[in-house]
C-alpha positions as protocol buffer text, in pm:
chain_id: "A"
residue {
  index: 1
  type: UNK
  ca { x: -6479 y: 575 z: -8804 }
}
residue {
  index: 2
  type: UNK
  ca { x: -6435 y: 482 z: -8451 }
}
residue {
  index: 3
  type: UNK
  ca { x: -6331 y: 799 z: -8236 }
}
residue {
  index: 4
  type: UNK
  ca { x: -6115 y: 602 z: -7958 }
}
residue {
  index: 5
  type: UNK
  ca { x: -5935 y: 296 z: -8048 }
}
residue {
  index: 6
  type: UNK
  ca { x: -5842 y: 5 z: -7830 }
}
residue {
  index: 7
  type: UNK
  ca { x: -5595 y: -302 z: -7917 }
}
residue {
  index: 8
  type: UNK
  ca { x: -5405 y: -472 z: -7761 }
}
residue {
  index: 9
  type: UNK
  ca { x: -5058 y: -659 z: -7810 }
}
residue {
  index: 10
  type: UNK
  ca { x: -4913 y: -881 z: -7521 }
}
residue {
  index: 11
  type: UNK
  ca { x: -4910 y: -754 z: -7220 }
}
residue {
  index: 12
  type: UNK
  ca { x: -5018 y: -357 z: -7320 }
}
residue {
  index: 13
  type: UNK
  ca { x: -5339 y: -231 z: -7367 }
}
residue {
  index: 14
  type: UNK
  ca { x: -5302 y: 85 z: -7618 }
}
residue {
  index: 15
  type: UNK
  ca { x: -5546 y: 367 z: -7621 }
}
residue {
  index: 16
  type: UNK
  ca { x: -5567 y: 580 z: -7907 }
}
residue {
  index: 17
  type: UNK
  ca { x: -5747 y: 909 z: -7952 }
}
residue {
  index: 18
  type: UNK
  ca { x: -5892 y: 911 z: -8277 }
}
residue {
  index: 19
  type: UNK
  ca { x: -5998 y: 1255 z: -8395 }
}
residue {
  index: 20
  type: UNK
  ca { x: -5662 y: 1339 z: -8544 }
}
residue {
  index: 21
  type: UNK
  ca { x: -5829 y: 1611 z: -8813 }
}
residue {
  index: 22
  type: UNK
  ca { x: -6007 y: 1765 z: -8493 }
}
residue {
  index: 23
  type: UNK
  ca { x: -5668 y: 1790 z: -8288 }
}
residue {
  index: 24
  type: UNK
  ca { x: -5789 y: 1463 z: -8097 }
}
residue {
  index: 25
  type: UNK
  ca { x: -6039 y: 1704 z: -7917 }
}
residue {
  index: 26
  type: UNK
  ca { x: -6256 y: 1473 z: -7675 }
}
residue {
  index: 27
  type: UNK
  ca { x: -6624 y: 1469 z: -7797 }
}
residue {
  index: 28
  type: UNK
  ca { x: -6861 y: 1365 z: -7524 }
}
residue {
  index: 29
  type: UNK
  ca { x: -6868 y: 952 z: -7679 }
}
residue {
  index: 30
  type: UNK
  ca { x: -6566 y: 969 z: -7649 }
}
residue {
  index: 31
  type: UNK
  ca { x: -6501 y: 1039 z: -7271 }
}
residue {
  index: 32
  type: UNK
  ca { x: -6782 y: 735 z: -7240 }
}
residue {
  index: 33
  type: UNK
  ca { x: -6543 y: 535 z: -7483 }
}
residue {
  index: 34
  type: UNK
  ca { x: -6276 y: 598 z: -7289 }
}
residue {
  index: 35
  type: UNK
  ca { x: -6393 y: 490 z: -6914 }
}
residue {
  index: 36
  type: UNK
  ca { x: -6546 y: 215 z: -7115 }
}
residue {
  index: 37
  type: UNK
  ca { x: -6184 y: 138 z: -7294 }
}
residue {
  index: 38
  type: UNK
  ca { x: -6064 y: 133 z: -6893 }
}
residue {
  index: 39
  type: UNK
  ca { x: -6330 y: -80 z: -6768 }
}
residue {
  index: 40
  type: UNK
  ca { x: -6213 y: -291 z: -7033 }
}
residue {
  index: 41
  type: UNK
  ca { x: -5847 y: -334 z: -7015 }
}
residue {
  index: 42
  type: UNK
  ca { x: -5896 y: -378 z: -6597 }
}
residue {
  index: 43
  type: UNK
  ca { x: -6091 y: -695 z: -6686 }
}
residue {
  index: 44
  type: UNK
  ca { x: -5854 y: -873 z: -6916 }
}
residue {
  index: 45
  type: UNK
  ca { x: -5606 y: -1082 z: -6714 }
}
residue {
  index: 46
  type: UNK
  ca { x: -5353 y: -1083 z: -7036 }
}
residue {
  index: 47
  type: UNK
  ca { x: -5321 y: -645 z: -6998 }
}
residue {
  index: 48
  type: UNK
  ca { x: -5102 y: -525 z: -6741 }
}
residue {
  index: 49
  type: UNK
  ca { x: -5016 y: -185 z: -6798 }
}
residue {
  index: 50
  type: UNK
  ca { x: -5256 y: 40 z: -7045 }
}
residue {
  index: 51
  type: UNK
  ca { x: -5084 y: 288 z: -7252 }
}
residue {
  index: 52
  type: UNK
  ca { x: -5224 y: 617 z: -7364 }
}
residue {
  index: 53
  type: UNK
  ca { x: -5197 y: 820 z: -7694 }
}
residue {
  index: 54
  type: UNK
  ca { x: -5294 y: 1071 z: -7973 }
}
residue {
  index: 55
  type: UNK
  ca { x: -5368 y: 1008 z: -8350 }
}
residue {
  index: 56
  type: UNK
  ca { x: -5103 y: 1143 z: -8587 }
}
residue {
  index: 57
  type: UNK
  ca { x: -4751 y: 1352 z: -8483 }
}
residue {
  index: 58
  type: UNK
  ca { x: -4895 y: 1683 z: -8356 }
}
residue {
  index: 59
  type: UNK
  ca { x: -5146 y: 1655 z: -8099 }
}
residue {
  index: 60
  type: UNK
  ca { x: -5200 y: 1432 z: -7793 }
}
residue {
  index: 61
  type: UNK
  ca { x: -5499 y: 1572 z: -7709 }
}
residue {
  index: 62
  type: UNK
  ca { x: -5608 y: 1925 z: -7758 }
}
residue {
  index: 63
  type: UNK
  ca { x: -5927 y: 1896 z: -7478 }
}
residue {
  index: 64
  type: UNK
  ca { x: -6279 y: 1907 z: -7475 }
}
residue {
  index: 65
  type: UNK
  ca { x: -6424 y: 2002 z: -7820 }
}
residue {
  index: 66
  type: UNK
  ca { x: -6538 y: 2337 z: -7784 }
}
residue {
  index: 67
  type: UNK
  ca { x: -6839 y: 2326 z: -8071 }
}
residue {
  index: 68
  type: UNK
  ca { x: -6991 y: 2107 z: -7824 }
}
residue {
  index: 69
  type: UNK
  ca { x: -7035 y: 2380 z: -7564 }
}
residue {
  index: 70
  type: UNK
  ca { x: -7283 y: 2548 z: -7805 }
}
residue {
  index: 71
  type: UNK
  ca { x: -7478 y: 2233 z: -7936 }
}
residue {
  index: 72
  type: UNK
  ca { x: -7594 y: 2059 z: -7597 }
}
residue {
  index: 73
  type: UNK
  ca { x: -7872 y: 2215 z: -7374 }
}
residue {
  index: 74
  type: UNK
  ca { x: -7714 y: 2293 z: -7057 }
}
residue {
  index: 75
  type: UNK
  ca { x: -7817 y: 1996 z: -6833 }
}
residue {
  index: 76
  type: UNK
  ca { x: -7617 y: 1759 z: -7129 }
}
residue {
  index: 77
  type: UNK
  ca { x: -7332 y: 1987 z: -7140 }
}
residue {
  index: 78
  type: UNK
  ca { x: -7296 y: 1992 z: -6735 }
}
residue {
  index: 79
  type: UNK
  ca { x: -7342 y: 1595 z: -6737 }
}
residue {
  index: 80
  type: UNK
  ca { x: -7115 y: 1607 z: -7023 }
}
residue {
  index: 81
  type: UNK
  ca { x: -6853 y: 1798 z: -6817 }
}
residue {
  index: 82
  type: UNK
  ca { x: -6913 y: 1519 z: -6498 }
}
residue {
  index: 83
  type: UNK
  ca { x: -6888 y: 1265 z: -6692 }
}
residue {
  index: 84
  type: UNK
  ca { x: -6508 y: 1435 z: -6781 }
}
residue {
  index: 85
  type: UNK
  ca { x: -6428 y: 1439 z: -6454 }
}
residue {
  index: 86
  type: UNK
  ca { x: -6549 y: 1083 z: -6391 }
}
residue {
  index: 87
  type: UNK
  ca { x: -6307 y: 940 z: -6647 }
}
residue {
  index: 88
  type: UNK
  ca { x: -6031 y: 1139 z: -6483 }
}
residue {
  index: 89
  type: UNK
  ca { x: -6107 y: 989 z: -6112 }
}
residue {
  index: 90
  type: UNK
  ca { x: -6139 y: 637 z: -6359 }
}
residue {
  index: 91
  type: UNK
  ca { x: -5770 y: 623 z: -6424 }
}
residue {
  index: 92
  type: UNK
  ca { x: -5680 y: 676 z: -6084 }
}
residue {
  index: 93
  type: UNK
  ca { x: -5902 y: 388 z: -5965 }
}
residue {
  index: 94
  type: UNK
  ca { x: -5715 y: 135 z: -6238 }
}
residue {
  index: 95
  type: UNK
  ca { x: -5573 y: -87 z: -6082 }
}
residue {
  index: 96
  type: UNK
  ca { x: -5342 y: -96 z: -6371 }
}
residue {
  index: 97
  type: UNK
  ca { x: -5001 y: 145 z: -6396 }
}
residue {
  index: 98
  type: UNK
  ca { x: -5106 y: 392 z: -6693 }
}
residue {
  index: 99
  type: UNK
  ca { x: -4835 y: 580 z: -6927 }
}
residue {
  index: 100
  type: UNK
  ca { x: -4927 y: 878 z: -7154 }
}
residue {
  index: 101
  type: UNK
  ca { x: -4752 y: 857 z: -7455 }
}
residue {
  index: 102
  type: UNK
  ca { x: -4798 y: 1238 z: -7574 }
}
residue {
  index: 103
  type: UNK
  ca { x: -4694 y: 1230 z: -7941 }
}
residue {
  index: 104
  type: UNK
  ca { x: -4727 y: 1584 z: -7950 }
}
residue {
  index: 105
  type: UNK
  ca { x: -4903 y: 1876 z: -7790 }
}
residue {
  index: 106
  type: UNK
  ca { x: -5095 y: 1836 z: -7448 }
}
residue {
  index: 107
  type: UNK
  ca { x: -5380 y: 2133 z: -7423 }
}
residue {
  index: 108
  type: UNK
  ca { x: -5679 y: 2225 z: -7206 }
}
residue {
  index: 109
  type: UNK
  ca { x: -5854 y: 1882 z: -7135 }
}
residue {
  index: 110
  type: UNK
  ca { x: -5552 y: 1675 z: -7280 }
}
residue {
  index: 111
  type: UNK
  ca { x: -5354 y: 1804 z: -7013 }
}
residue {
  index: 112
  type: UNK
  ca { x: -5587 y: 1644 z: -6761 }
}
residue {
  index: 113
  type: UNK
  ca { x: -5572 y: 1359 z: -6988 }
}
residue {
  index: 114
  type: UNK
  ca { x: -5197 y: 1319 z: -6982 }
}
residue {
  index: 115
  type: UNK
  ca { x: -5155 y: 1397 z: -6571 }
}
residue {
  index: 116
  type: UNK
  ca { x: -5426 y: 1143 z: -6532 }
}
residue {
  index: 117
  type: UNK
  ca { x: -5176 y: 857 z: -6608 }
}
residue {
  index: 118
  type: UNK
  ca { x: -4936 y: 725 z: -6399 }
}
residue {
  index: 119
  type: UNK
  ca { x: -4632 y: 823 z: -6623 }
}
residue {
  index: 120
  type: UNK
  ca { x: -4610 y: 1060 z: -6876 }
}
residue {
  index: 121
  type: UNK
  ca { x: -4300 y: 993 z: -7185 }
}
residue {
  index: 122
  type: UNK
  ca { x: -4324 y: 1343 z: -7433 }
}
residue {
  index: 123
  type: UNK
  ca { x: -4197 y: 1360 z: -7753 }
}
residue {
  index: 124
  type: UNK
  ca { x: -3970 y: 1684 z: -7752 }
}
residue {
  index: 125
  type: UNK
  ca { x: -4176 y: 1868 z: -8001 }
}
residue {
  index: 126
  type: UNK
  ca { x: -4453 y: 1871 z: -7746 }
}
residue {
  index: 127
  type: UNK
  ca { x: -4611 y: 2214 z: -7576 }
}
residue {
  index: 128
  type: UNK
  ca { x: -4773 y: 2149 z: -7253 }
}
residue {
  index: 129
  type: UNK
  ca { x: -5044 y: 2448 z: -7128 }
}
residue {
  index: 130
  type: UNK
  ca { x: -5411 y: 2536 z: -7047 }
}
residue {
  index: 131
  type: UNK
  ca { x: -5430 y: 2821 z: -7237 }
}
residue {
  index: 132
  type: UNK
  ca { x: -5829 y: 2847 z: -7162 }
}
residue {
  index: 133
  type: UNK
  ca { x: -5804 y: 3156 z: -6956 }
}
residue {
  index: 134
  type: UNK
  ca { x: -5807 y: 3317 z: -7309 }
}
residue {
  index: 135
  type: UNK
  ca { x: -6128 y: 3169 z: -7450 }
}
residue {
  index: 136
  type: UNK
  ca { x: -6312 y: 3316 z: -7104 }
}
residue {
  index: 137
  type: UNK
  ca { x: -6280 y: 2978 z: -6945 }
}
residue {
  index: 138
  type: UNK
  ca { x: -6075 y: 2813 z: -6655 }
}
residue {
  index: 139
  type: UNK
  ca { x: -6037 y: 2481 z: -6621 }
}
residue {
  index: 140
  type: UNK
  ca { x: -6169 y: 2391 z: -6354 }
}
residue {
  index: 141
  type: UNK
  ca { x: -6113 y: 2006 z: -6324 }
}
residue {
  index: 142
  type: UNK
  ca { x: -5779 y: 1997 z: -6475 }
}
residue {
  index: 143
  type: UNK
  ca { x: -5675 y: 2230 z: -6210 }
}
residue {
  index: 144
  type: UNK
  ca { x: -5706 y: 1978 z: -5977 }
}
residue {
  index: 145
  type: UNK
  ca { x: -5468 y: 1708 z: -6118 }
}
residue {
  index: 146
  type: UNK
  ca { x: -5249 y: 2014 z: -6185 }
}
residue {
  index: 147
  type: UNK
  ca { x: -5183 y: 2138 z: -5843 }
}
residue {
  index: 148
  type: UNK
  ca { x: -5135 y: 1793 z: -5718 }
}
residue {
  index: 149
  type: UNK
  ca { x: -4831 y: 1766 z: -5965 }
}
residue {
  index: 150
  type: UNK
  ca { x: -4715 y: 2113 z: -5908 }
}
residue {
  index: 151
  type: UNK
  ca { x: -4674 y: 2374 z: -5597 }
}
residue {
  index: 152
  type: UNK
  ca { x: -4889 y: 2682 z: -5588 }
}
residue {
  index: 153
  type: UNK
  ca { x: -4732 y: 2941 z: -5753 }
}
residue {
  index: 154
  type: UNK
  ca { x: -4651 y: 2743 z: -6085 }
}
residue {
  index: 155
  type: UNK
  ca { x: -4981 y: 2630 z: -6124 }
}
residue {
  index: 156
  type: UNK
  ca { x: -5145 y: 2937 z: -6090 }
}
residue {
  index: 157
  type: UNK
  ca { x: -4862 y: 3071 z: -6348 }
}
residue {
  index: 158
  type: UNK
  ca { x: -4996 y: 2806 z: -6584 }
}
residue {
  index: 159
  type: UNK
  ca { x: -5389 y: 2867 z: -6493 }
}
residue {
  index: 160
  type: UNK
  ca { x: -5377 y: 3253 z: -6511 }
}
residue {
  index: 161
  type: UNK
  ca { x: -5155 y: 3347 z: -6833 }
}
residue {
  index: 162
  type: UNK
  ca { x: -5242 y: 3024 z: -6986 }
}
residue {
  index: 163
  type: UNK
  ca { x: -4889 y: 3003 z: -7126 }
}
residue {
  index: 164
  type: UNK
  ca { x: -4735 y: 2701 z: -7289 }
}
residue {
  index: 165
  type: UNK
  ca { x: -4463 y: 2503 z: -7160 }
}
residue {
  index: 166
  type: UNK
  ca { x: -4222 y: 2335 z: -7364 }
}
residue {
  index: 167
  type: UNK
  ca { x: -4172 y: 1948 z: -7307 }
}
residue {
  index: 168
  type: UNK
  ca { x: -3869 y: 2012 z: -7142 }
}
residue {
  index: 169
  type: UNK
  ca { x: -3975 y: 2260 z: -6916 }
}
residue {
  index: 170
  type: UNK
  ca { x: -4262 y: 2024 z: -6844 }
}
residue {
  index: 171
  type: UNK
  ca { x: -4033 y: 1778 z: -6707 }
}
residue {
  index: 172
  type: UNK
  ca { x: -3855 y: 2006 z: -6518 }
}
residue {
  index: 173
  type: UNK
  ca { x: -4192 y: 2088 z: -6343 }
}
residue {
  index: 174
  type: UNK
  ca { x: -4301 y: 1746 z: -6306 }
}
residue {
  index: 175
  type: UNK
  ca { x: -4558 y: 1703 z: -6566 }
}
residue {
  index: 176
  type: UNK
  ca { x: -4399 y: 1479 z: -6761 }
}
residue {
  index: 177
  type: UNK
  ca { x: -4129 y: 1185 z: -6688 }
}
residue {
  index: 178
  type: UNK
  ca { x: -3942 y: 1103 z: -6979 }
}
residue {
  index: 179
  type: UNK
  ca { x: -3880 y: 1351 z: -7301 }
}
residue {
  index: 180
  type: UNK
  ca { x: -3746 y: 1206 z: -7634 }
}
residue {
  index: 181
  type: UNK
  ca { x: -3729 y: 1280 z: -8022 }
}
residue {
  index: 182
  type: UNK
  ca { x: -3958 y: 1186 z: -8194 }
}
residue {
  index: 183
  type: UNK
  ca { x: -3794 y: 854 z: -8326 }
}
residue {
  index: 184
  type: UNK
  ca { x: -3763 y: 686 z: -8009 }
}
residue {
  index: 185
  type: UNK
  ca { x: -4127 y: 794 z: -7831 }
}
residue {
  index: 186
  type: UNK
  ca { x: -4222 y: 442 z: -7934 }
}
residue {
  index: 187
  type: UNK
  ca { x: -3935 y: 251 z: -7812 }
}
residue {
  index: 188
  type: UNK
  ca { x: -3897 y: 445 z: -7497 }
}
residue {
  index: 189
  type: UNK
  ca { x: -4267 y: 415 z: -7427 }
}
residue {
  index: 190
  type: UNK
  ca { x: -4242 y: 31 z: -7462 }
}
residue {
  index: 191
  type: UNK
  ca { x: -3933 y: -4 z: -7277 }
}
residue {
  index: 192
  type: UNK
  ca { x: -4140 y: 140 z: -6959 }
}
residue {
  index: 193
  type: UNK
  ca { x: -4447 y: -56 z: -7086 }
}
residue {
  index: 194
  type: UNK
  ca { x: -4295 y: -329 z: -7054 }
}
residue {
  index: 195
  type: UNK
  ca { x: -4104 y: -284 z: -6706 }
}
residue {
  index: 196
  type: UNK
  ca { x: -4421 y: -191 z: -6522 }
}
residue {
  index: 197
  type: UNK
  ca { x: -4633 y: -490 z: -6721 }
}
residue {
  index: 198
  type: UNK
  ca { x: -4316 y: -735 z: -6504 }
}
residue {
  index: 199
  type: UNK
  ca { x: -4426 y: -623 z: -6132 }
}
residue {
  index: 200
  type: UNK
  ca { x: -4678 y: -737 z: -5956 }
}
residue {
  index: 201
  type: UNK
  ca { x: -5020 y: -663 z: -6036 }
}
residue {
  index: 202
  type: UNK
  ca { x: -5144 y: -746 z: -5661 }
}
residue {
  index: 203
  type: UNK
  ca { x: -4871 y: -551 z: -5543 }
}
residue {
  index: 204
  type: UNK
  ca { x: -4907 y: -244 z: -5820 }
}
residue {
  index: 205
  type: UNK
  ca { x: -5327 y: -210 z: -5774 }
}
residue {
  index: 206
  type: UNK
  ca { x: -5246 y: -182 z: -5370 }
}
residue {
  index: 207
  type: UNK
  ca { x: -4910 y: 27 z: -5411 }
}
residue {
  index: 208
  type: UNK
  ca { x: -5166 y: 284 z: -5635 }
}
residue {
  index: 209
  type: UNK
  ca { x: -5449 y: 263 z: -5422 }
}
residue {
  index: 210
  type: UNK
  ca { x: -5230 y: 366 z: -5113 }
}
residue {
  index: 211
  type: UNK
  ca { x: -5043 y: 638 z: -5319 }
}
residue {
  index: 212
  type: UNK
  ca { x: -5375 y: 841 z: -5409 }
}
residue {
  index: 213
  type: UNK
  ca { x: -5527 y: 808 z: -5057 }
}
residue {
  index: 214
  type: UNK
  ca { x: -5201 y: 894 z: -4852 }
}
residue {
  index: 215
  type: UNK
  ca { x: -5152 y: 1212 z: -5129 }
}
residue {
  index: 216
  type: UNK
  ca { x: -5502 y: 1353 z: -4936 }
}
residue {
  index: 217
  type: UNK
  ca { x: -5424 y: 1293 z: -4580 }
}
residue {
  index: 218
  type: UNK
  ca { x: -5265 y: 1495 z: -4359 }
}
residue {
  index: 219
  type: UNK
  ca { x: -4931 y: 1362 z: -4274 }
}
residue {
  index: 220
  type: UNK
  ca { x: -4989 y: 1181 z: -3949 }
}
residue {
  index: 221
  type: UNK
  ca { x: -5294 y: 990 z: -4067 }
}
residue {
  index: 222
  type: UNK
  ca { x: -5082 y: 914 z: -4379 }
}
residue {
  index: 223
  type: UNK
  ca { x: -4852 y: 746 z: -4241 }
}
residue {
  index: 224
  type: UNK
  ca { x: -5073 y: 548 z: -4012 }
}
residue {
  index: 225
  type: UNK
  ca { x: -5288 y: 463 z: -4289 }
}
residue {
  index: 226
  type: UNK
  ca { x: -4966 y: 290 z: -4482 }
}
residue {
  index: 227
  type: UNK
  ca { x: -4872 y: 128 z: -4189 }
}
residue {
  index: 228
  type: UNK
  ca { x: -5190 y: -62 z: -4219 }
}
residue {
  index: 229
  type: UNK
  ca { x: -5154 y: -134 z: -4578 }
}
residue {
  index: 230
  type: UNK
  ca { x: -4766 y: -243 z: -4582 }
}
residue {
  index: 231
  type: UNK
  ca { x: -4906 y: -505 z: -4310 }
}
residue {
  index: 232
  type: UNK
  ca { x: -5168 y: -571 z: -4587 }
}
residue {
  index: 233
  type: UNK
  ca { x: -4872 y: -624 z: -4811 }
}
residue {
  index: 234
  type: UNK
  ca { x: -4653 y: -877 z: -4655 }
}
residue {
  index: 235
  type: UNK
  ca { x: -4959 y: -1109 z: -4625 }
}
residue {
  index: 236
  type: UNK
  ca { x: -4964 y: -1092 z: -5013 }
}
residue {
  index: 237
  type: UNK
  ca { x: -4802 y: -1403 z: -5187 }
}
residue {
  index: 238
  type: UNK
  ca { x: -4643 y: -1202 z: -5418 }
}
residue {
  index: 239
  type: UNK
  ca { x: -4451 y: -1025 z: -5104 }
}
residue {
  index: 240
  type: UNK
  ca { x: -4354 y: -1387 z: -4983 }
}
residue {
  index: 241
  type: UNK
  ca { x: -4257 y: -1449 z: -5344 }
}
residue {
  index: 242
  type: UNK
  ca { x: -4027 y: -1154 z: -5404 }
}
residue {
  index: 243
  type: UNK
  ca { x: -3792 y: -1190 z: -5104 }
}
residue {
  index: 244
  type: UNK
  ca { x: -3786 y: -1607 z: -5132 }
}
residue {
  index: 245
  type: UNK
  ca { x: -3699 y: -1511 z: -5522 }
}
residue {
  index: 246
  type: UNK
  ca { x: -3421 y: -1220 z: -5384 }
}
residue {
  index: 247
  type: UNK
  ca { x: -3264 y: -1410 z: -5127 }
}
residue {
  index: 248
  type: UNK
  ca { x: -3247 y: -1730 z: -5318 }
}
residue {
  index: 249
  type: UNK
  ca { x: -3070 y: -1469 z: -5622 }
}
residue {
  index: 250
  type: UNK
  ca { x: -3337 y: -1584 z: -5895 }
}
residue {
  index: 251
  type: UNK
  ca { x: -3634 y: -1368 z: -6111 }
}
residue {
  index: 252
  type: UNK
  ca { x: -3997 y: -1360 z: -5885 }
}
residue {
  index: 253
  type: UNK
  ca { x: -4247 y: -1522 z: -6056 }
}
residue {
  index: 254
  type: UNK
  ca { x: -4572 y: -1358 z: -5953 }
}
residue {
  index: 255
  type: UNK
  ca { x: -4887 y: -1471 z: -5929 }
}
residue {
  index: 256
  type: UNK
  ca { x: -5073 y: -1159 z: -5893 }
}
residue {
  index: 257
  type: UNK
  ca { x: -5226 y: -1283 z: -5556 }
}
C-alpha cells in the first residue's frame, strides 16, 4: 500500500499522507515521496494550487516516525533528517499556493508539515504542539518555520513545555488560517482551493518568491528588493491583463505569462 497518495481533480493537486494506523508518521520514503509528489504537481500545467492532508479523522501528521531513529546507522538517519528539511525548503520553492488541510492533530514533524504550506484550514478537533522536548528531543528544523510564524516568547513557550494548542488557539497565534467542524473541512478547503487555483500563476510563483526572500532581509534591502520585483511585475501580461480586465469591469483571463 502506497504510503503518500497523489490525485488529482481539476485544477487541485491533493496530497495524502497515508500511514493512517501509524498516526501518518513520515517514514523516510515518504519525505522522498513527498518532494517527488511536489516536483510533480509543479510540472502539470492543469494543477494550480496543491492541497495537503492526513489519512483518516484524527491525525494530520504526527512527525517523523520515531522507530526509525533506532533502525538506520547514523549517516542514513542524519541524511534522513536533511532530506526532512529539504522537503520543507521544497514547498516554499513551489511555485504553486499550498493549503494544509489538517483533518486532525498536527505534532512534532507534522507541524513543520502543516506551517510549510501557504495556508493552513483546521478542523476544530485538532491539537497543534511539538511536544518533543519530552522524548529528550527538540525540534530543531520545525523551529525554524515556527518562529517565522510566531514572535519569540510563544515559540519558545511551545518548544520548551512542549504543550498542545488547541485549533483555536492556533489561529489565534497564527498557525493556522481557517478553523471549522469537522463537516465542512472539505468544503471550506475547496472553497480556498479553488480561489487561489483563479489568480495568476505568473503572478502567484513571483508574489511567493518575493514573500520568502523579503521575510529574510532586513527592512531597507526589503523593500528595495520589491521595488525591483513589482517593476518585474507590471512587465508581466497577466499585470497588463488584470487592470485592462478591471477598468473595462469584466473577469481577467490569465495566461499565466
Amino acid at each position: 500500500m502506497d504510503e503518500l497518495l497523489y490525485e488529482v481533480t481539476g485544477q487541485i493537486a491533493r496530497v495524502t499522507l497515508h500511514r493512517e494506523a501509524a498516526r501518518n508518521a513520515l517514514s523516510g520514503p515518504m519525505v522522498q515521496a513527498m518532494i517527488a509528489a511536489l516536483d510533480r504537481a509543479e510540472a502539470d500545467p492543469s494543477v494550480r494550487c496543491v492541497v495537503l492532508t492526513g489519512a483518516g479523522s484524527r491525525v494530520f501528521c504526527a512527525g517523523a516516525d520515531l522507530s526509525t531513529l533506532q533502525a538506520d546507522g547514523f549517516l542514513d538517519a542524519h541524511e534522513s533528517r536533511r532530506s526532512f528539511a529539504q522537503m520543507l525548503l521544497r514547498f516554499q520553492q513551489l511555485k504553486k499556493p499550498t493549503i494544509a488541510r489538517v483533518n486532525g492533530h498536527a505534532l512534532a514533524g507534522g507541524v513543520g508539515l502543516m506551517l510549510a504550506c501557504d495556508l493552513a484550514v483546521a478542523v476544530d478537533s485538532a491539537g497543534v504542539g511539538v511536544p518533543e522536548i519530552d522524548r529528550g528531543l527538540f525540534p530543531m528544523m520545525v523551529l525554524a518555520l515556527l518562529q517565522r510564524h510566531v514572535g519569540r516568547k510563544r515559540a519558545l513557550e511551545l518548544l520548551l513545555t512542549g504543550d498542545r494548542l488547541t485549533a483555536t488557539q492556533a489561529r489565534d497565534w497564527g498557525l493556522v488560517n481557517r478553523v471549522v467542524p469537522a463537516n465542512q473541512l472539505d468544503s471550506e478547503v475547496n472553497t480556498l482551493a479553488e480561489k487561489l487555483a483563479g489568480k495568476s500563476l505568473a503572478v502567484v510563483a513571483l508574489g511567493r518568491r518575493s514573500f520568502f526572500t523579503a521575510e529574510d532581509l532586513p527592512l531597507s534591502q526589503a523593500l528595495e528588493f520589491l521595488v525591483d520585483q513589482l517593476s518585474i511585475n507590471v512587465l508581466a501580461e497577466d499585470a497588463m491583463e488584470g487592470v485592462t480586465a478591471f477598468l473595462e469591469k469584466r473577469p481577467p483571463k490569465w495566461n499565466d505569462r
